[in-house]
C-alpha positions in Angstrom: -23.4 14.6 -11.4 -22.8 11.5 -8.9 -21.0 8.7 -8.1 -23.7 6.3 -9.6 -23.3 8.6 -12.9 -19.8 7.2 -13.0 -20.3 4.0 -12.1 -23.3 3.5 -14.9 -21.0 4.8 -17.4 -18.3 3.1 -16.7 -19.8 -0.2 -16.2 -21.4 0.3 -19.4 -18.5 -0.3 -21.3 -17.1 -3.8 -22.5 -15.4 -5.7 -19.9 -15.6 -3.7 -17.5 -15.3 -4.5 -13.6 -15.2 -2.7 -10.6 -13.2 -3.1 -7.6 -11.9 -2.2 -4.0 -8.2 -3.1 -4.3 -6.7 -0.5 -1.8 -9.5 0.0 1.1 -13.0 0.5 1.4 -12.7 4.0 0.2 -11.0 3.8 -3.6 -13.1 2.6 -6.0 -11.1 1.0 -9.3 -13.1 0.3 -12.7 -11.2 -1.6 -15.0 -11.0 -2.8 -18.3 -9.7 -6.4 -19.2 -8.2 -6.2 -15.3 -5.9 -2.8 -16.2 -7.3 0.4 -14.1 -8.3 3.4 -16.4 -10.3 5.3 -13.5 -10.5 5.7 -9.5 -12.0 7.3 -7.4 -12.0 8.3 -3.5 -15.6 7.4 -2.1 -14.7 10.1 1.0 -14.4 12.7 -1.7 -17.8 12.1 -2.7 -18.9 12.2 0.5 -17.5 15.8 1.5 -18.6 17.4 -1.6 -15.6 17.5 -3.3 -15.4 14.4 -6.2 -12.6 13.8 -8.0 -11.7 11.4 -10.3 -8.5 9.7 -11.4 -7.4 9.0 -14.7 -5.1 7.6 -17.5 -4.2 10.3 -20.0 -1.5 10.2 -22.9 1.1 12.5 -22.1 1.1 15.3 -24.2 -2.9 15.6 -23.8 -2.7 15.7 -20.0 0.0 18.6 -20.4 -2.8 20.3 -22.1 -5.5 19.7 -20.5 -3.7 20.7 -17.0 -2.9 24.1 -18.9 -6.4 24.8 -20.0 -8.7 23.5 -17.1 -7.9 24.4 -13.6 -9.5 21.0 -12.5 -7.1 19.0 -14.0 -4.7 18.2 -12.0 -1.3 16.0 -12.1 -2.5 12.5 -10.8 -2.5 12.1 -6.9 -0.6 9.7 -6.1 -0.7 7.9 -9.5 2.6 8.7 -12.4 1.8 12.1 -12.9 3.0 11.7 -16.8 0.2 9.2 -17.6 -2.6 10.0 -14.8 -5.1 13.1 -14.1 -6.8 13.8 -11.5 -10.1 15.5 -12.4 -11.8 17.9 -9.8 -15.2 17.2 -10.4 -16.5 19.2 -7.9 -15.2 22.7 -9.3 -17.8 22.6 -11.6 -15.6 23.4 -14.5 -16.0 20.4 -16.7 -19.6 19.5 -18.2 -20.6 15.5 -18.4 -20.6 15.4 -21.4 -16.5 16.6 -21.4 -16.0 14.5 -18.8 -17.2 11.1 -20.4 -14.5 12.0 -23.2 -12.3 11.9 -20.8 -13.5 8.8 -19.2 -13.5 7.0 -22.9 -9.8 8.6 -23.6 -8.5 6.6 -20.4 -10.6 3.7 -21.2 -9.2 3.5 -24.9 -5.8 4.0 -24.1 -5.9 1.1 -21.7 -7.8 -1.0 -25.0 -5.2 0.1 -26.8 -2.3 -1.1 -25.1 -3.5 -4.9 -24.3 -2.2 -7.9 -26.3 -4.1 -8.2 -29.6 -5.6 -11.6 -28.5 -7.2 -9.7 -25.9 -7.9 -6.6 -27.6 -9.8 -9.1 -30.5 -12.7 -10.4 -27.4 -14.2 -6.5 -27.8 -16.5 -6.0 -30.5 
C-alpha cells in the first residue's frame, strides 16, 4: 500500500478535498470541509505510514484492544481519533478502507441535513 492508494480512495468519494492546512507535511482529506483522515507525508517517507482517523468511541476502544496498530489519535481527541500504523503490516486494505469509510460516514453523518441531502 502507498500514499497514492490513499489518496485515490479517498478522493474517490463524494465531496471530497484534500488539503495542506498545517505545513507541507500533513496531508487533510475532507468531506463537505470537516477532516475524517490525515496523514504525515514524512511518515511515508521513512517507512513508517500512519494514518489519522475519526472513530466513534466505543469502536476505537475496541479496535485499540484488538489491533496493536491502532493507536489513540496523535495529537488529535483521543476519544474520537485513531491513529492507524500502517506500516506494521497488521491491517489488510481491504480492513483498512472500512476504516477509512467508518471516519468518512461518521463525518456524513453528523453535517446539517441540507448538506447531508447534496450526496447521492
Amino acid at each position: 500500500m502507498n500514499i497514492e492508494q490513499i489518496r485515490t480512495y479517498c478522493m474517490a468519494k463524494q465531496q471530497v478535498t484534500e488539503h495542506f492546512p498545517f505545513d507541507d507535511n500533513v496531508l487533510v482529506f475532507k468531506v463537505a470541509g470537516k477532516m475524517f483522515l490525515l496523514t504525515g507525508l514524512d511518515t511515508w517517507e521513512k517507512g513508517e505510514p500512519a494514518v489519522n482517523l475519526k472513530c466513534d468511541p466505543e469502536y476505537a476502544l475496541e479496535l485499540r484492544e484488538q489491533y496493536e496498530s491502532v493507536e489513540p489519535g496523535y495529537h488529535m481527541s483521543k476519544k474520537h481519533w485513531n491513529t492507524v500504523r500502517l506500516y506494521k503490516g497488521e491491517l489488510d486494505w481491504n480492513f483498512i478502507k472500512e476504516l477509512i469509510d467508518h471516519s468518512y460516514d461518521l463525518i456524513v453523518k453528523s453535517l446539517p441535513k441540507k448538506v447531508r441531502d447534496t450526496f447521492q
